[in-house]
Phi, psi and omega in degrees: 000134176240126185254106186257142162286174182266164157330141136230123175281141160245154208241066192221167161269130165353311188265001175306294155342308171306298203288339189273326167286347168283331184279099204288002173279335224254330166314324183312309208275354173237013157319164137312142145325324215253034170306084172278345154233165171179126197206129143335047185316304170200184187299358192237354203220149163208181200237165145218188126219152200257130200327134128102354190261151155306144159323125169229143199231107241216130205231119164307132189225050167159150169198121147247138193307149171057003183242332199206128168209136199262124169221134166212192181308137160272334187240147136017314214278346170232141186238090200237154121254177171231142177222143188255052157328103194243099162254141175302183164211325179203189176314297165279016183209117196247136151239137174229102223256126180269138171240087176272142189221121176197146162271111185234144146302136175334304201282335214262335188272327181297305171320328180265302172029284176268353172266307186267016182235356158276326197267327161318308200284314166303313192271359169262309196266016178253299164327269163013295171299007171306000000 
């Protein structure tokens, strides 16, 4: 299953942008409202959850500067990213496009489906907002 964000321009230089999706506390600030946890585990990993949804606990597993940052399952039981695509556009202006990717079974993708392409949807119009 592939999950695309729409484009969001930020009104940051690449590499502001970069730095900021690196630091993994700074996720809080781009959750959905209906955020019921968030919590640091380390510098690579943190857990949340969304009201009525199970703990998902998301560990960074890649990065290149100012272009890209990979974050995925920490635990076993779902096998995802999440990928952070960063292109300049100008001095002052980054677009940043979100990917989610994972393998499900048919019943299981139909289920999520619409929860992740809200919490996607959400954390790309949160972004915005740096």
């Amino acid at each position: 299953m592939h999950i695309e964000s729409p484009k969001k321009t930020v009104s940051k230089n690449k590499q502001e942008v970069f730095e900021f999706l690196s630091d993994i506390k700074n996720f809080e600030r781009l959750m959905p409202d209906n955020i019921s946890k968030f919590e640091v585990l380390n510098e690579d990993t943190f857990i949340f959850a969304l009201k009525g949804m199970p703990e998902i606990t998301l560990k960074r597993k890649e990065q290149i500067p100012h272009e890209k940052i990979v974050l995925g399952a920490a635990e076993g039981k779902l096998d995802f990213t999440l990928t952070a695509d960063i292109q300049e556009l100008s001095e002052n202006s980054t677009e940043v496009t979100l990917h989610f990717n994972g393998e499900f079974n048919a019943m299981m993708a139909m289920m999520i489906k619409n929860p992740i392409t809200n919490f996607i949807g959400a954390l790309s119009e949160n972004l915005g907002k740096i």
